[in-house]
Residue, then its C-alpha position, 0 to 999 in steps of 0.5 A: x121423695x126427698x134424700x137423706x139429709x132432707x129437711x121438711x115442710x109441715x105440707x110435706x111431711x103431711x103429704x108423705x103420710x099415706x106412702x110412710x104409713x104403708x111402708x111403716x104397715x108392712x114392716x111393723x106386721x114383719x116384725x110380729x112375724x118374725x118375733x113369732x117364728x123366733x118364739x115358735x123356734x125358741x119353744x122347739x129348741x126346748x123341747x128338743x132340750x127336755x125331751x133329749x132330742x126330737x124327731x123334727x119335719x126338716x121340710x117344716x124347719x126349712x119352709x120356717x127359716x125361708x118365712x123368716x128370712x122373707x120376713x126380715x128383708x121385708x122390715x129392711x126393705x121398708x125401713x130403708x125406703x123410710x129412711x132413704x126418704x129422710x125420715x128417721x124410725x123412732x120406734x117401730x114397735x109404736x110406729x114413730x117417725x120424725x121429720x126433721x125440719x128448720x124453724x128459724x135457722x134451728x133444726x126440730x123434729x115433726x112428730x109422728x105416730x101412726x094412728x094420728x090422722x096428721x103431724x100435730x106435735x113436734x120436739x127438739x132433736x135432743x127430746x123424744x117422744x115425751x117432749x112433744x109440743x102442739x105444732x104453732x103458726x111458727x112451725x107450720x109455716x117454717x120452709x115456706x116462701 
């Protein structure tokens, strides 16, 4: 995989796709976890408020804080190997990633949201995810000899 800083060939981006996808996977499926657990604990902070106290299962609170903290590293474990290769997480709640690639001496965005077979869109780095453009013969050609 490429470094930080890395700039990108539409076939490489492409060629990422299966591995980024699965780490994407696994950190969007953490995030749900760890959104769970903190409501779970949210809701037993208030009823422990409402009812003035509660007797609570200590075992159940510990294996609750262990399941969470698991789940955080696994979202941080995964970002970093993403953003380690030089791709950047745009939104983890969608799971959009850009790759930055040079067309023409100016640096541009490929464009990627899972569910989407391939890079089809791409945008300026000061656009987002509403600015996308179709990618042309321009783009996919950009970075190759």
């Amino acid at each position: 995989m490429k470094t930080r800083g890395s700039r990108f060939t539409l076939a490489e981006a492409q060629a990422m796709l299966p591995v980024l996808q699965g780490l994407l996977e696994r950190a969007m499926h953490a995030r749900r976890r760890v959104q769970e657990f903190d409501e779970q604990l949210q809701n037993l902070k208030s009823r422990i408020l409402l009812h003035g106290g509660l007797r609570i299962n200590i075992i159940d609170l510990i294996h609750h804080k262990s399941e969470h903290d698991k789940a955080m590293q696994q979202i941080k474990d995964s970002l970093a190997e993403i953003t380690a290769a030089g791709v950047q997480v745009k939104d983890l709640d969608i799971g959009l990633l850009d790759f930055p690639c040079v067309v023409n001496g100016r640096t541009i965005l490929l464009c990627w949201k899972l569910g989407e077979k391939a890079i089809t869109h791409w945008h300026g780095t000061d656009e987002g995810f509403a600015g996308r453009k179709p990618i042309d013969d321009r783009i996919a050609r950009a970075g190759k000899i």
